[in-house]
C-alpha positions in Angstrom: 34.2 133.2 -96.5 32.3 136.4 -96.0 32.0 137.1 -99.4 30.0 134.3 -99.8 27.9 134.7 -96.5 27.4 138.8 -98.3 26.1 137.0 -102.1 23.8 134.9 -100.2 22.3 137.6 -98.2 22.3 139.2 -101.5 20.8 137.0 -103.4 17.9 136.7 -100.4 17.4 140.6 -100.7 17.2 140.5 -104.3 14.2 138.1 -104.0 12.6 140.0 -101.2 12.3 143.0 -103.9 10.9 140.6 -106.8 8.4 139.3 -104.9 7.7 142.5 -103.5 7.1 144.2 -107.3 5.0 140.9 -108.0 2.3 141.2 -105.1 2.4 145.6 -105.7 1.8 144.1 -109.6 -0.7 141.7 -108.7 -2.4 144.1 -106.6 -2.7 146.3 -109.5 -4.8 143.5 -111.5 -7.4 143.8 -108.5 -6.2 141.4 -106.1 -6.1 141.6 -102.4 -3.1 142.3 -100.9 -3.0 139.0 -98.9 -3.8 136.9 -102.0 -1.2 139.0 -104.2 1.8 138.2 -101.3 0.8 134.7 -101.3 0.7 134.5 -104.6 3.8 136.3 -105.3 6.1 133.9 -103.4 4.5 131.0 -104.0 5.1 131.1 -108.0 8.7 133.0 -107.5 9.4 129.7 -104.6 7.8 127.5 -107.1 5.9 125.8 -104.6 3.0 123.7 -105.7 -0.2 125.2 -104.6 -3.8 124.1 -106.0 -6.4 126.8 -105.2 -9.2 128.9 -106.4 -7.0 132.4 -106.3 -4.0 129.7 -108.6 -6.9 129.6 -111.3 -7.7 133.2 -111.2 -3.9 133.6 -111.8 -4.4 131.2 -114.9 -7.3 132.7 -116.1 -6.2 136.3 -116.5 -3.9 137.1 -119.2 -2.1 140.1 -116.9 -1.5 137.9 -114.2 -0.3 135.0 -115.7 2.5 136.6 -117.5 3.8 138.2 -114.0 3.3 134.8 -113.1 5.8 133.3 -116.1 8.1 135.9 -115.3 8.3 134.7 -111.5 8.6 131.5 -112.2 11.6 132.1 -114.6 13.8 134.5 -112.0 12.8 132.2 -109.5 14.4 129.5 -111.4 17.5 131.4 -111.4 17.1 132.8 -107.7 17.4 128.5 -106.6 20.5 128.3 -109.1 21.9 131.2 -107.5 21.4 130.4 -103.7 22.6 126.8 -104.5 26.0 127.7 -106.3 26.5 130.4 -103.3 26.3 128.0 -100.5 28.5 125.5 -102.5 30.8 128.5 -103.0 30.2 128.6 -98.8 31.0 125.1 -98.1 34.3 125.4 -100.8 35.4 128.8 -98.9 35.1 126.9 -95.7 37.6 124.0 -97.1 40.2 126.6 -98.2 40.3 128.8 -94.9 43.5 129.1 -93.7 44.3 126.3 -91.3 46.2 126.8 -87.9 49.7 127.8 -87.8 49.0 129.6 -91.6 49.9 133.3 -91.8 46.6 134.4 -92.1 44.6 132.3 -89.2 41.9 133.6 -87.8 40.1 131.2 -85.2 37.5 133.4 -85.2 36.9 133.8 -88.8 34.5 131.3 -89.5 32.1 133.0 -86.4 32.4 136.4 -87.5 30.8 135.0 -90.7 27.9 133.2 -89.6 27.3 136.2 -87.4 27.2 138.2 -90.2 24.9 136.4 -92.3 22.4 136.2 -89.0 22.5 139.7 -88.2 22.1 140.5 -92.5 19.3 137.9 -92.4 17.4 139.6 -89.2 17.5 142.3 -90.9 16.3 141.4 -93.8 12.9 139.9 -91.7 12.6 143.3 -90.7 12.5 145.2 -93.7 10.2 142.4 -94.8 7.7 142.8 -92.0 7.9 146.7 -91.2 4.6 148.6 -92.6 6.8 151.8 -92.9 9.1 150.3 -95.4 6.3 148.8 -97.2 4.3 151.7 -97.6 7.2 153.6 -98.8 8.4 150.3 -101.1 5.0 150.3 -102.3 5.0 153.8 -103.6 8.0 153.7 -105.2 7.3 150.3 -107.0 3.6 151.7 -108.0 5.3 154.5 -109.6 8.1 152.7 -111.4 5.1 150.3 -113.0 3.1 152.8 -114.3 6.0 154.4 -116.2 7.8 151.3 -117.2 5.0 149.3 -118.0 1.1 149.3 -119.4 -0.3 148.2 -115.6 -3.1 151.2 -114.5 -1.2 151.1 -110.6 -3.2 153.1 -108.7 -2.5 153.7 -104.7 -5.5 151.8 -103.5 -4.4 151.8 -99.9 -4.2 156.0 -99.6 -7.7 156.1 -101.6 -9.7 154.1 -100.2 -8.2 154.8 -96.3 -6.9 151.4 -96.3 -4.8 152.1 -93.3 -7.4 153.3 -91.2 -9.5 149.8 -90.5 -10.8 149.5 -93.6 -9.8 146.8 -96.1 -10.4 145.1 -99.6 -11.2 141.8 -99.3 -12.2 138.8 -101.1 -14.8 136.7 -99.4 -14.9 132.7 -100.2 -18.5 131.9 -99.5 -19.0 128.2 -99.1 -22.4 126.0 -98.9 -23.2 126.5 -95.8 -22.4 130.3 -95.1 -25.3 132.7 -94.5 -24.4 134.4 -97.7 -24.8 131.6 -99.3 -28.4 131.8 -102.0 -29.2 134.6 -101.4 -29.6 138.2 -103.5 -27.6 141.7 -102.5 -30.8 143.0 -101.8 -31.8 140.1 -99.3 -28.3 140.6 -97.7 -28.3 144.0 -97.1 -24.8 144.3 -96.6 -24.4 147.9 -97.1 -26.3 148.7 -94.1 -23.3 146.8 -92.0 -21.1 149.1 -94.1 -19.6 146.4 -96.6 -19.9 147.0 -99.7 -19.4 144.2 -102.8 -17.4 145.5 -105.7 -17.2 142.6 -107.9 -18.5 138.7 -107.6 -16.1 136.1 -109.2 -18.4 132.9 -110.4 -16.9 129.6 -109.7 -16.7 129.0 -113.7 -14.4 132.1 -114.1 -17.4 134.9 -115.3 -16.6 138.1 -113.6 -20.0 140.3 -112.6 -18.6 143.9 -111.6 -20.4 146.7 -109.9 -23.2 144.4 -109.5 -26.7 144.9 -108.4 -29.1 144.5 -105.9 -30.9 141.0 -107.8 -27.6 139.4 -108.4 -27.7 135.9 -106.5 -24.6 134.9 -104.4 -24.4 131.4 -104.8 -22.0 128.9 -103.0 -18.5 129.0 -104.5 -18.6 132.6 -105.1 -15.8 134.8 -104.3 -16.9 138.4 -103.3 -14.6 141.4 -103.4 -15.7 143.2 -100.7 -15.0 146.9 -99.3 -15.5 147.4 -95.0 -13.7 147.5 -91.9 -11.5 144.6 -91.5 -13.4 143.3 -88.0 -16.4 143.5 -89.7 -15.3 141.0 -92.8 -13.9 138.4 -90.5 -17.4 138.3 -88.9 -19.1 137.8 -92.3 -16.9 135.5 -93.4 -17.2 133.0 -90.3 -20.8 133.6 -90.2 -23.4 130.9 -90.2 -26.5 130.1 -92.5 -29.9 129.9 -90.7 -31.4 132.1 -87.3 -27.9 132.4 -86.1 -26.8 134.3 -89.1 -29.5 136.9 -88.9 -29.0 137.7 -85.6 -25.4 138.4 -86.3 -26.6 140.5 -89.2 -28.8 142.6 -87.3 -26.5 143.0 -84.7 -24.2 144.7 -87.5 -26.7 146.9 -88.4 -27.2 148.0 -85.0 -23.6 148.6 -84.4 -23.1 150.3 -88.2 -25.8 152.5 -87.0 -23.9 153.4 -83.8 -20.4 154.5 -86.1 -22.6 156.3 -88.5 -24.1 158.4 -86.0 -20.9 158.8 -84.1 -19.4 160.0 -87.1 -22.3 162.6 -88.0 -21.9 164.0 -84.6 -17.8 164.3 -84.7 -19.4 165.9 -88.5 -21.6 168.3 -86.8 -19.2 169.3 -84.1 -16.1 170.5 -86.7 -18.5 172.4 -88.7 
């Protein structure tokens, strides 16, 4: 009976480490970490999902073949888990019964608390940022020696871990980004930055300028602290908005000279 409790947990460990190279793999075609993970066990789960990051999935060629491969070893990770639990159940049939040799009346709790305490610890490993960072590394490296993906650690470069995030902005109809050009938004002096705007027909504008026109249905990828992209992306259209933005400006102002006078006082 254990042995099957141990090929279950097994089997759930197993997919915590494919779905784990998928999101580090997704990541490396440019998506956000959150969208990766989602994305990641929602194909490997094969749980129906309808969204504009599923069509950016579909419409790149990298991702949708990490995509095909999920879905395949997810097929086999359901197969697996259901002929393990059947095993379970049959295990559970041919226990000894009492008065047999081999009895054990406390056989059947010693295995469900074994598969607990292996599946709490599983939750943990899945949750804990020190094993993911580590996890990461090691996956990031194993891609980029196995494999043609340009894995770069984006969270170590770009001080991920220190506030700042990479983040893709939905910007709907009535959001103050909404119509408007990069230079109109001014977003740089709140300390965001836009790498890349995704058009709502699939047409990818990178690096672009201060003229380009953010129009509703846009998704931005955007580089700031992660406070100050929450903010933007809850903020309204109209006088509202651009008291919001100014206050951002005003408080960007406040870091930057903060961080000029820590500058001034270690030199």
């Amino acid at each position: 009976m254990a042995a099957a409790f141990l090929s279950l947990l097994a089997t759930l460990a197993i997919s915590l480490v494919v779905t784990r190279v998928a999101t580090v793999a997704f990541m490396a075609t440019g998506m956000s970490r959150e969208s990766a993970r989602f994305q990641a066990r929602s194909t490997f789960t094969g749980v129906g999902y309808a969204t504009h990051e599923a069509e950016s999935v579909m419409n790149h060629p990298v991702r949708r073949r990490i995509a095909m491969i999920l879905m395949l070893l997810g097929n086999l990770g359901v197969a697996t888990v259901a002929g393990t639990v059947m095993l379970s159940v049959a295990s559970i049939n041919d226990a000894a019964r009492p008065g047999d040799e081999n009895y054990d009346p406390w056989a059947i709790w010693k295995a469900v608390g074994l598969f607990i305490a292996g599946t709490l610890t599983l939750i943990w490993l899945a949750n804990s940022e020190w094993v993911e960072r580590r996890l990461n590394r090691i996956i990031s490296r194993a891609l980029r020696k196995y494999t043609s993906l340009n894995v770069q650690d984006y969270v170590a470069l770009l001080h991920l871990a220190q506030g700042y995030v990479i983040s893709e902005l939905r910007v709907e109809p009535e959001d103050w980004l909404a119509n408007k050009t990069l230079i109109q938004l001014a977003l740089p002096q709140e300390g965001v930055l836009v790498l890349g705007v995704q058009r709502k027909g699939g047409a990818y504008v990178g690096a672009p300028h201060g003229e380009t026109l953010i129009r509703p249905y846009d998704t931005l990828l955007v580089y700031a602290n992660g406070n100050r992209v929450e903010e933007l992306d809850s903020r309204p259209a109209g006088r509202a908005g651009d008291e919001e933005h100014a206050a951002a400006v005003a408080a960007q102002g406040r870091v930057e000279a903060k961080e000029d006078a820590e500058e001034r006082v270690a030199a």
